[in-house]
mmCIF file of the N, C-alpha and C atoms, coordinates in Angstrom:
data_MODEL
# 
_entry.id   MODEL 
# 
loop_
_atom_site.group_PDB 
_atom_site.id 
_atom_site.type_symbol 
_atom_site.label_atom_id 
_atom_site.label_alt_id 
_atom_site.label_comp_id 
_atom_site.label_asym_id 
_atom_site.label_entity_id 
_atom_site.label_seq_id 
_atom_site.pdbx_PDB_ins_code 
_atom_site.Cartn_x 
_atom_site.Cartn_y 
_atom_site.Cartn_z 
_atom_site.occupancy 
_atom_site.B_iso_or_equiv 
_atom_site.pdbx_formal_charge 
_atom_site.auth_seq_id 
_atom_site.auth_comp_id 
_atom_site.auth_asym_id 
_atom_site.auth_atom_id 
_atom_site.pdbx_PDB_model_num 
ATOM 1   N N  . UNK A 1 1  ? 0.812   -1.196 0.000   1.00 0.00 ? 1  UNK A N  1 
ATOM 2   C CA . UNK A 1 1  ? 0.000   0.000  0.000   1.00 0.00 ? 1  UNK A CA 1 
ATOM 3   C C  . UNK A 1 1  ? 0.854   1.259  0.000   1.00 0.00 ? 1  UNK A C  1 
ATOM 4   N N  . UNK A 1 2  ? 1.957   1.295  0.186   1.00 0.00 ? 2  UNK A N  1 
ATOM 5   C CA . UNK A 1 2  ? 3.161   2.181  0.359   1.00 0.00 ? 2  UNK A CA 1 
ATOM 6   C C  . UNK A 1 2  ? 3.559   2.832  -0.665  1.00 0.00 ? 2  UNK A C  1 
ATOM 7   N N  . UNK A 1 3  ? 3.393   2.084  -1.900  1.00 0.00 ? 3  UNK A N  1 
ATOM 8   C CA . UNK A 1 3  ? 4.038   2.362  -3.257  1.00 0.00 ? 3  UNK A CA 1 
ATOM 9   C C  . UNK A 1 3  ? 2.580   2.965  -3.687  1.00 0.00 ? 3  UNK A C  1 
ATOM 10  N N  . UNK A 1 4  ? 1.561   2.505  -3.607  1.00 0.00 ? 4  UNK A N  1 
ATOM 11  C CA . UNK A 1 4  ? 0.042   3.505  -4.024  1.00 0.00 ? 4  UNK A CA 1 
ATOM 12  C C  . UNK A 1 4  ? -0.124  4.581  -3.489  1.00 0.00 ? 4  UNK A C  1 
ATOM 13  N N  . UNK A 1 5  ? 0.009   4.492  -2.038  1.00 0.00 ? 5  UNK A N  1 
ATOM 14  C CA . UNK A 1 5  ? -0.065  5.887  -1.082  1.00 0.00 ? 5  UNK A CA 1 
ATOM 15  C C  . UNK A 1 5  ? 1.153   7.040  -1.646  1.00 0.00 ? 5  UNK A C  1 
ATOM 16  N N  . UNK A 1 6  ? 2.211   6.392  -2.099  1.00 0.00 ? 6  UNK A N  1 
ATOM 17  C CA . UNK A 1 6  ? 3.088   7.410  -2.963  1.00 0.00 ? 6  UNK A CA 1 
ATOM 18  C C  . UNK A 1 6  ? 2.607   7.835  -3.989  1.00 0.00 ? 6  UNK A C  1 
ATOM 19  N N  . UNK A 1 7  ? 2.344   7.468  -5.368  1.00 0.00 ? 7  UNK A N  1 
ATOM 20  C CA . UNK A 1 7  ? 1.713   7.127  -6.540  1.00 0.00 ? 7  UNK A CA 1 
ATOM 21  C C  . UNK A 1 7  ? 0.711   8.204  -6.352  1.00 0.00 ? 7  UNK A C  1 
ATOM 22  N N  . UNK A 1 8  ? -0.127  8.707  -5.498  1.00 0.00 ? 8  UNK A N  1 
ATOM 23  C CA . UNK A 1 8  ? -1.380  9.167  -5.238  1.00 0.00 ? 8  UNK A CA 1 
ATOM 24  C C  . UNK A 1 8  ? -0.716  10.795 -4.561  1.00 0.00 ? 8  UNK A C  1 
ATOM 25  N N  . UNK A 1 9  ? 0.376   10.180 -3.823  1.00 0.00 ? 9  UNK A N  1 
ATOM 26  C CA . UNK A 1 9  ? 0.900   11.707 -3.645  1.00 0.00 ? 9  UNK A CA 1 
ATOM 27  C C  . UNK A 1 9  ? 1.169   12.601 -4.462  1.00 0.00 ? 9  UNK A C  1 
ATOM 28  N N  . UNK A 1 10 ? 2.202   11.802 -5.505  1.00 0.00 ? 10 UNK A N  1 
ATOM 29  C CA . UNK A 1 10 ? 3.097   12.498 -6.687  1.00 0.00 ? 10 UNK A CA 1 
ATOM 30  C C  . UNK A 1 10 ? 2.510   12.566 -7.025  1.00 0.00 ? 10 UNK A C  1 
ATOM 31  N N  . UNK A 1 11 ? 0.893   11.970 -7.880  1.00 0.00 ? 11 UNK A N  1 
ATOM 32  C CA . UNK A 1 11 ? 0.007   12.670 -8.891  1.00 0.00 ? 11 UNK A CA 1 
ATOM 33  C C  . UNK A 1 11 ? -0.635  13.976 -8.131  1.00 0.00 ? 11 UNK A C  1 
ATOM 34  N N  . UNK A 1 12 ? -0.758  13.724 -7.239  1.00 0.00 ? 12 UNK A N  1 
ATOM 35  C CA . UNK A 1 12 ? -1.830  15.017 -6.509  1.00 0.00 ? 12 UNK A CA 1 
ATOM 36  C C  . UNK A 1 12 ? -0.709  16.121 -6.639  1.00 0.00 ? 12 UNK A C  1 
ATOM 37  N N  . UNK A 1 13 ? 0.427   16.263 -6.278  1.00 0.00 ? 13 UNK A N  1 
ATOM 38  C CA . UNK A 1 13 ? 1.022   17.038 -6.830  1.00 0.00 ? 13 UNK A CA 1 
ATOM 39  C C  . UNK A 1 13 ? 1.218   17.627 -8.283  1.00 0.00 ? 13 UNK A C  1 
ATOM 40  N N  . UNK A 1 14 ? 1.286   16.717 -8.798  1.00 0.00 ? 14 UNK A N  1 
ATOM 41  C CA . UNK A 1 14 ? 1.621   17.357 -10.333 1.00 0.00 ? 14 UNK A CA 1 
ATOM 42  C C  . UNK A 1 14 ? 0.108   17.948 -10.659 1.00 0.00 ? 14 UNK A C  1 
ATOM 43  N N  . UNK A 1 15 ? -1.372  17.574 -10.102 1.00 0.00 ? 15 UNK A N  1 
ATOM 44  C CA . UNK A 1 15 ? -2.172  18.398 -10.509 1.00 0.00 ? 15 UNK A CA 1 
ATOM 45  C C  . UNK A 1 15 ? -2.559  19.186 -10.185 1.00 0.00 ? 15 UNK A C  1 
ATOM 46  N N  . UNK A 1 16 ? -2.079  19.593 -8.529  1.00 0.00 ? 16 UNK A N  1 
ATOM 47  C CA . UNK A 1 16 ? -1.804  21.326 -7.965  1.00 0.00 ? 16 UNK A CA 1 
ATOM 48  C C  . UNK A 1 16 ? -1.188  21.861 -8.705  1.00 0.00 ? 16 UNK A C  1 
ATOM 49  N N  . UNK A 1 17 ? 0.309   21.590 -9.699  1.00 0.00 ? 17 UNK A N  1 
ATOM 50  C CA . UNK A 1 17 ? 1.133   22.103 -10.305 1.00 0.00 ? 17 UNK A CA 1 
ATOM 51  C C  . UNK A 1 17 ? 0.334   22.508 -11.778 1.00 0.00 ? 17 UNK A C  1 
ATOM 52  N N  . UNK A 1 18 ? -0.310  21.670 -12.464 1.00 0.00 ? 18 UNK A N  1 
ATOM 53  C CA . UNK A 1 18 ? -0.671  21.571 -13.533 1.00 0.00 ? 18 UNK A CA 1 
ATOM 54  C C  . UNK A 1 18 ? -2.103  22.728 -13.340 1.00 0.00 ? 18 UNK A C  1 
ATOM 55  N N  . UNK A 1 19 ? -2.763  22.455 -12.036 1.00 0.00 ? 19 UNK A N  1 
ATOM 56  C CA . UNK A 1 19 ? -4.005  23.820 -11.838 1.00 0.00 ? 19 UNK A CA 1 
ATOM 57  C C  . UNK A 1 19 ? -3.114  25.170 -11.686 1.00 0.00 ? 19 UNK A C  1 
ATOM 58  N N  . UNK A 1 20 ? -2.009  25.557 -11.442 1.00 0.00 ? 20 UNK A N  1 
ATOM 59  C CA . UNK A 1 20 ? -1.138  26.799 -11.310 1.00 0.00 ? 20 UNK A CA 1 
ATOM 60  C C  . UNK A 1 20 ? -1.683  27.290 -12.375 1.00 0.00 ? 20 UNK A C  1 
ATOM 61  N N  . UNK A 1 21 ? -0.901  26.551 -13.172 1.00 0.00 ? 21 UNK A N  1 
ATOM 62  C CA . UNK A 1 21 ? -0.647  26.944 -14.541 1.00 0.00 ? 21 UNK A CA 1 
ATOM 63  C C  . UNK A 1 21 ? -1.423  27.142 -15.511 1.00 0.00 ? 21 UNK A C  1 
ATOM 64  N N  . UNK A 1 22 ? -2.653  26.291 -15.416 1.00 0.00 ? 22 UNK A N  1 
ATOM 65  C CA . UNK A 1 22 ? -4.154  26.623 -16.004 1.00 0.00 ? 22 UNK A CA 1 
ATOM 66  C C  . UNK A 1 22 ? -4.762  28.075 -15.412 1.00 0.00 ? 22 UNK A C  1 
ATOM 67  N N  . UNK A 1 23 ? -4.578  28.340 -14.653 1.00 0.00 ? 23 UNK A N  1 
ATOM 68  C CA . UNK A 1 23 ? -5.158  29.674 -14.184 1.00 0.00 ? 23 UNK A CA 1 
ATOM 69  C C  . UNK A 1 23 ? -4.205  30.561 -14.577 1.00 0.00 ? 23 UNK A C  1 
ATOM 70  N N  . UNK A 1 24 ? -3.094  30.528 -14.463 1.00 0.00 ? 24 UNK A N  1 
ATOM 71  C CA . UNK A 1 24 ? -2.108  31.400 -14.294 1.00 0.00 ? 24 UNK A CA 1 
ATOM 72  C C  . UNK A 1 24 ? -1.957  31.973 -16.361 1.00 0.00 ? 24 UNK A C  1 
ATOM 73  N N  . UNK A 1 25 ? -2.525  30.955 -17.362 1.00 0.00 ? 25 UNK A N  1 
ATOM 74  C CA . UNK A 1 25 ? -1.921  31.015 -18.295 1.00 0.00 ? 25 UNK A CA 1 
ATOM 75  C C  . UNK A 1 25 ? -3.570  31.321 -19.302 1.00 0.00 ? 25 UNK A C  1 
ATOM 76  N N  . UNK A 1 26 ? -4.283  30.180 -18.614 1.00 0.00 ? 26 UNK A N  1 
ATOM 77  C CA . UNK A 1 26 ? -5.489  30.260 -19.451 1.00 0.00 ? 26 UNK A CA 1 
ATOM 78  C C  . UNK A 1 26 ? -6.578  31.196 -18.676 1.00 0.00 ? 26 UNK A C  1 
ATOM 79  N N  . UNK A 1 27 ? -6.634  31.977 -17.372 1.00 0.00 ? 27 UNK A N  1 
ATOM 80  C CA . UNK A 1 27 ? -7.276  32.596 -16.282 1.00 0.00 ? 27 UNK A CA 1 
ATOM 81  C C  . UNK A 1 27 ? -8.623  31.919 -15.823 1.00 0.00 ? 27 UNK A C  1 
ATOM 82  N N  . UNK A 1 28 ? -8.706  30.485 -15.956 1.00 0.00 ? 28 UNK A N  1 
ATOM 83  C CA . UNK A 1 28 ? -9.987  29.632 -15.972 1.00 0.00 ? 28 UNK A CA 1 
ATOM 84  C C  . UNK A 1 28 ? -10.001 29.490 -14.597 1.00 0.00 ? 28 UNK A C  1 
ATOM 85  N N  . UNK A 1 29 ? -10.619 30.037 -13.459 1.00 0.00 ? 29 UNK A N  1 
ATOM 86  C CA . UNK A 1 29 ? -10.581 30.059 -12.368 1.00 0.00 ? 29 UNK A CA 1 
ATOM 87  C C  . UNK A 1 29 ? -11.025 28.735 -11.749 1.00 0.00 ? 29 UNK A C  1 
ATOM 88  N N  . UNK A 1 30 ? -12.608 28.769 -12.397 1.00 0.00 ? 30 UNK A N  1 
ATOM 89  C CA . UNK A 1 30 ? -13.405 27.464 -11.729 1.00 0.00 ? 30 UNK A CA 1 
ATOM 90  C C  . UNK A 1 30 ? -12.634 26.088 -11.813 1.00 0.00 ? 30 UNK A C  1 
ATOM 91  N N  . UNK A 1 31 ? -11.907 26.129 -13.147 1.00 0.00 ? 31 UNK A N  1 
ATOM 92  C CA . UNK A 1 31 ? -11.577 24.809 -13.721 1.00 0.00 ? 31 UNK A CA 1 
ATOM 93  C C  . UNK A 1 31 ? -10.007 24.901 -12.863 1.00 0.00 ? 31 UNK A C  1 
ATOM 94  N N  . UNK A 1 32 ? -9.650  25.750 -12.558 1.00 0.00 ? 32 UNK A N  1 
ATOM 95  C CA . UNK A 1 32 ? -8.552  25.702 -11.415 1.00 0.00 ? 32 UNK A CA 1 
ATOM 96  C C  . UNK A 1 32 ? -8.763  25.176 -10.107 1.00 0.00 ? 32 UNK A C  1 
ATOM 97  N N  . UNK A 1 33 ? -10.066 25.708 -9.600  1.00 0.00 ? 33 UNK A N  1 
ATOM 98  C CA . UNK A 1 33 ? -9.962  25.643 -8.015  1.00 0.00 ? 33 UNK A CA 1 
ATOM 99  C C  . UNK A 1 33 ? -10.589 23.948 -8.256  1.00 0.00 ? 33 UNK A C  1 
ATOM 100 N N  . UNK A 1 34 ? -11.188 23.382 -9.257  1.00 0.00 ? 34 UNK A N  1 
ATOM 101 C CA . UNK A 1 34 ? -11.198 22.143 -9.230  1.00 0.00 ? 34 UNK A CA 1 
ATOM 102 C C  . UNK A 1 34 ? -10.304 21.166 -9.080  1.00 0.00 ? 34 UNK A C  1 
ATOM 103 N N  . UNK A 1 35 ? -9.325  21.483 -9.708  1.00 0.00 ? 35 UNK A N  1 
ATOM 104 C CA . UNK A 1 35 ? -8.384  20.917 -10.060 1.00 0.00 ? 35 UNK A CA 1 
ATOM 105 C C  . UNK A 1 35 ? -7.188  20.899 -8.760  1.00 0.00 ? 35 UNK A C  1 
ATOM 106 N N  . UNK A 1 36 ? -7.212  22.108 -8.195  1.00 0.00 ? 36 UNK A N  1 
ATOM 107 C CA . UNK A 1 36 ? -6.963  22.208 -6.792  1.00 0.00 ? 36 UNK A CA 1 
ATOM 108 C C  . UNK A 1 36 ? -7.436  21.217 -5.875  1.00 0.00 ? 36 UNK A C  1 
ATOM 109 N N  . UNK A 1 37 ? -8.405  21.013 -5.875  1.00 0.00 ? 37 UNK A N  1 
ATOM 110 C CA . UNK A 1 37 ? -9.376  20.252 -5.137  1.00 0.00 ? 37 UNK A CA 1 
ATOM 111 C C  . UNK A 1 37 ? -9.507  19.081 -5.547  1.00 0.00 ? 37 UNK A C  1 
ATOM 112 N N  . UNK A 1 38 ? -9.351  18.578 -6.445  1.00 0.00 ? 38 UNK A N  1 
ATOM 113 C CA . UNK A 1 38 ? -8.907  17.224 -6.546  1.00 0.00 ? 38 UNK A CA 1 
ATOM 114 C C  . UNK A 1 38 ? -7.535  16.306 -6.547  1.00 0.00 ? 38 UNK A C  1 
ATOM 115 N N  . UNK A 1 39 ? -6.473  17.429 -6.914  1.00 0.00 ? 39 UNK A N  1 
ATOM 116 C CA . UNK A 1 39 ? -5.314  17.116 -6.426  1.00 0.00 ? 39 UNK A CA 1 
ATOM 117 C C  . UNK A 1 39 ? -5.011  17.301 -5.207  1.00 0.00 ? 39 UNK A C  1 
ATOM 118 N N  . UNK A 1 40 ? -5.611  18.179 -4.206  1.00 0.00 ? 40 UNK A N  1 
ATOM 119 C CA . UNK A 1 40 ? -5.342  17.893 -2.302  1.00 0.00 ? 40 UNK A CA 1 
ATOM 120 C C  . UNK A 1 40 ? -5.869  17.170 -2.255  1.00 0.00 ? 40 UNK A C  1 
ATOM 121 N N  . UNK A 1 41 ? -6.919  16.262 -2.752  1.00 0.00 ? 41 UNK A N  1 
ATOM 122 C CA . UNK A 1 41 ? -7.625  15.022 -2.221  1.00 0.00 ? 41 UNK A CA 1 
ATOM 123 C C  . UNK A 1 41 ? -7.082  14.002 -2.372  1.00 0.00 ? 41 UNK A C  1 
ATOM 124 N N  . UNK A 1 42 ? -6.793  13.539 -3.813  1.00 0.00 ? 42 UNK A N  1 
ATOM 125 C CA . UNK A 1 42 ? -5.471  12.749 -3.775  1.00 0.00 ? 42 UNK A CA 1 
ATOM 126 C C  . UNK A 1 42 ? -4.334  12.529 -3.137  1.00 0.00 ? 42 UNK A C  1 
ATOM 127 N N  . UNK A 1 43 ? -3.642  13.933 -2.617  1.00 0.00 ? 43 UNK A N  1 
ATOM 128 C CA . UNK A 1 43 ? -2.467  14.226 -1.965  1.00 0.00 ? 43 UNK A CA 1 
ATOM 129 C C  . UNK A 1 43 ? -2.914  13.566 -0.629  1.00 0.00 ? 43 UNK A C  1 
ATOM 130 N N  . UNK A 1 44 ? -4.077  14.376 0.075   1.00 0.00 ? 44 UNK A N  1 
ATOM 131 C CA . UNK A 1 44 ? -4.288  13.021 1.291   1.00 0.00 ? 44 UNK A CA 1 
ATOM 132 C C  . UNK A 1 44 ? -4.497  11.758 1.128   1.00 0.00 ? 44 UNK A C  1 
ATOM 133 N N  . UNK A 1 45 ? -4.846  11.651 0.320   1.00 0.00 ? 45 UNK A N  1 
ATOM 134 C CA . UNK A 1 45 ? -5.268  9.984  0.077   1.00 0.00 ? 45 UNK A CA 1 
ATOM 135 C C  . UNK A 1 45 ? -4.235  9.164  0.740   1.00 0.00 ? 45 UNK A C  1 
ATOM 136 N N  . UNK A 1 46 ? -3.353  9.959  -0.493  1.00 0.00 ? 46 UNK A N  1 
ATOM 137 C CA . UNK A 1 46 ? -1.849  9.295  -0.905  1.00 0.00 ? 46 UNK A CA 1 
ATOM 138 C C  . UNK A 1 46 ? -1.090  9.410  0.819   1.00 0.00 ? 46 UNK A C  1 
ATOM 139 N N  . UNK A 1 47 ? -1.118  10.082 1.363   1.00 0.00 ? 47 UNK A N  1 
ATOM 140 C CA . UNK A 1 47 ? -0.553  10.621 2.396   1.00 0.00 ? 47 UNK A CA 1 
ATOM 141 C C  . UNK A 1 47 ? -1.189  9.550  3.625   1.00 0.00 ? 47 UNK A C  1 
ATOM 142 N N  . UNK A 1 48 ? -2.810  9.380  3.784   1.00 0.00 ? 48 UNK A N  1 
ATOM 143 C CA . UNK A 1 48 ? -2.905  8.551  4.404   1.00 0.00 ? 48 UNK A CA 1 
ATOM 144 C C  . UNK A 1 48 ? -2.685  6.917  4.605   1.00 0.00 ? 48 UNK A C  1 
ATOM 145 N N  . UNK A 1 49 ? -2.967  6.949  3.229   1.00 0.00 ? 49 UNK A N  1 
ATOM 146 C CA . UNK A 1 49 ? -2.094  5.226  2.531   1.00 0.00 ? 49 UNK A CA 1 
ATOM 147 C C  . UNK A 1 49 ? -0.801  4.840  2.750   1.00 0.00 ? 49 UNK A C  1 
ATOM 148 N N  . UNK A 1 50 ? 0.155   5.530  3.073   1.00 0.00 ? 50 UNK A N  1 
ATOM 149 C CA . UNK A 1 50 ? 1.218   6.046  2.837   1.00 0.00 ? 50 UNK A CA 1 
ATOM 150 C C  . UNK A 1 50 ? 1.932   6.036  4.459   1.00 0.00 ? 50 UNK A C  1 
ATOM 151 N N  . UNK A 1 51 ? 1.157   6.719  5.211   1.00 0.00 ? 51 UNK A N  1 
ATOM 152 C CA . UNK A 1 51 ? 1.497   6.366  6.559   1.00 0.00 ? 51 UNK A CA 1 
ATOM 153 C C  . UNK A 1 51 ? 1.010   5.665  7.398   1.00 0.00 ? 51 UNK A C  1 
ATOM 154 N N  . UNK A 1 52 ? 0.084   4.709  6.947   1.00 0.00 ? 52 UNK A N  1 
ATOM 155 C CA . UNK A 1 52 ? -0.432  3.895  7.510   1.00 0.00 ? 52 UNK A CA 1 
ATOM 156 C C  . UNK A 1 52 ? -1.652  4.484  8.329   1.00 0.00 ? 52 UNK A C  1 
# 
């Protein structure tokens, strides 16, 4: 479960990173703060999987 709980981190990251940049480039707010919001969810996921 260690290697998923990671897996789930690093993606949740790259799609906080990837919502930056959608707002920052295309100014799509909504479709940002989504994207926000589904990559911190992941990021815990990953985080709780992850530490048991």
């Amino acid at each position: 479960m260690e290697s998923l709980g990671w897996v789930l981190q690093l993606l949740g990251l790259v799609i906080v990173g990837t919502a930056l940049l959608v707002g920052l480039f295309y100014e799509a707010l909504r479709t940002e703060i989504a994207m926000l919001a589904i990559g911190g969810i992941l990021f815990l996921a990953g985080r709780r999987l992850y530490r048991g």
